[in-house]
N, C-alpha and C positions, 0 to 999 in steps of 0.2 A: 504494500500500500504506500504508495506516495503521500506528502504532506505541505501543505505549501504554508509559510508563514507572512507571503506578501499579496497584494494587489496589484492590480496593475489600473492607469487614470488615463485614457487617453484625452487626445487635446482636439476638439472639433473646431474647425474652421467653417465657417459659412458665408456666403456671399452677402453686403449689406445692402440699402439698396441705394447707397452712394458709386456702387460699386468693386471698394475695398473689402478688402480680408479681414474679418474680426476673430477675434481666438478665444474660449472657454476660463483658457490659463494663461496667465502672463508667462510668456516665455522669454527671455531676454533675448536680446540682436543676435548675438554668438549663438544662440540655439537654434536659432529655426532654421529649417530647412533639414530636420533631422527627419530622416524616414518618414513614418505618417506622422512625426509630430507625437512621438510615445514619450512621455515621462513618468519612469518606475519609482515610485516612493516603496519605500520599505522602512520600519523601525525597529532603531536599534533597543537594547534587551530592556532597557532604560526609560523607554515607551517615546523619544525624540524622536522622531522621523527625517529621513534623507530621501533626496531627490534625486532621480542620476534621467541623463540622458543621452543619447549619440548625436553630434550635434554634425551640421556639413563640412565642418574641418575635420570630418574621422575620428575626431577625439571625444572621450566622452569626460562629462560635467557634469557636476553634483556641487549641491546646496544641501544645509541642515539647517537644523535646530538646533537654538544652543540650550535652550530648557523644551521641556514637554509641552508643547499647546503655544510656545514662544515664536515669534517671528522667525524667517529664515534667512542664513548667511545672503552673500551676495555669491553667483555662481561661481567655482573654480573648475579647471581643467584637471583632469588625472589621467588628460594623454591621451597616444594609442594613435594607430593608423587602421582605423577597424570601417567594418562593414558589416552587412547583415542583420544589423538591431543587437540588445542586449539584454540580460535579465542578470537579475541580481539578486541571493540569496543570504541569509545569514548562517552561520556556522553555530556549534553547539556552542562553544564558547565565548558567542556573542558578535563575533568579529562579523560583519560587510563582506561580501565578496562578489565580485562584475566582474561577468563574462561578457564575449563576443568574441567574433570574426574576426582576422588579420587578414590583408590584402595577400597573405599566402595562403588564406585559406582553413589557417590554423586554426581552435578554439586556442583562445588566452585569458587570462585572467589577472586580478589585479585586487588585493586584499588588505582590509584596515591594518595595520601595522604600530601601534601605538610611540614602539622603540624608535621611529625612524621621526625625522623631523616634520616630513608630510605629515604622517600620519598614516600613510599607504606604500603598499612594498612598492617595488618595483613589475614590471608587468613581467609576467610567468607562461610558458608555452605546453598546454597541457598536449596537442598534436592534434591528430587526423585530418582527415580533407572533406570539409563540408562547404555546404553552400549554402545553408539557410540560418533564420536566426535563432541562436540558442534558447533553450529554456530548462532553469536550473529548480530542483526540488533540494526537500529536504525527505531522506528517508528513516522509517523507524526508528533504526539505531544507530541515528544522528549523523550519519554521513553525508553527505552534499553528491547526486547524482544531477549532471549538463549533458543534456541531449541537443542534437542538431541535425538537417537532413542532409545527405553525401551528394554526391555528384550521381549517386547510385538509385535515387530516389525512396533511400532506406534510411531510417531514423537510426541514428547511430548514438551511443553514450559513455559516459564516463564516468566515472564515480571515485570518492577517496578513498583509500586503504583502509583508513582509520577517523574517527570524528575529529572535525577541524583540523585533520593534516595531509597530508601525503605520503606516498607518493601518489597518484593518478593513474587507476587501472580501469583496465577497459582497449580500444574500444569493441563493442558487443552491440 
């Protein structure tokens, strides 16, 4: 049984009848033009909510909260030369983790890191060759499984070894 602990909020554009583009959600200038316009909120254990998105520089963006119910940061970059869309899960031990596409094709990833001055590691190459957009669960016994569709037209996945770590086995 899969388990999921986020939502997803997409962003509707509708025609006004000035004929400009009005948007549901404030997105900032650097984001739009991301895929349909998806922005993935998910909360950390703490109940603050984070906002991530793949913006048209291939890089994805996220904003938080600095208290629960609080206003949100102004948007930051955490990189990436990605494609495909992104989802984002949280690990047993609380930590954030975004995935997506590399222009190889790759699943990568990129995870809260508190030690590090970001805040986020460095981006990580979990493999395979896909072509669609990820989407990450969380299963039973706390492991983090990312699936994505191949070039094959077969949903392909991965999963951790062990809760909130690796290595990354799969794919199956």
């Amino acid at each position: 049984m899969l388990l999921s602990t986020r939502f997803k909020a997409f962003v509707v554009t509708v025609a006004t009848g000035a004929g400009l583009l009005a948007t549901a959600a404030a997105i900032p200038a650097m984001a739009q033009g991301v895929g349909p316009g998806e922005i993935i909120p998910i909360s950390n254990c703490d109940g603050r909510v984070e906002q991530f998105t793949l913006a048209s520089d291939g890089a994805i963006w996220h904003r938080w909260q600095s208290t629960m119910g609080g206003s949100f940061s102004g948007w930051a970059s955490l990189g990436g030369s990605l494609r495909y869309g992104i989802d984002v899960a949280r690990n047993a031990d609380c930590r954030l983790e975004v995935f997506s596409i590399n222009s190889s094709n790759q699943m990568v990833h990129i995870w809260q890191s508190p030690a590090t001055s970001t805040g986020w590691s460095g981006w990580g190459t979990i493999g395979g060759t896909l072509v669609g957009a990820p989407s990450a669960f969380n299963l039973n016994d706390d492991r983090l499984r990312v699936c994505a569709y191949g070039p094959d037209n077969v949903w392909h996945c991965a999963e951790q070894s062990a809760p909130s770590s690796g290595p990354w086995i799969g794919w199956f």
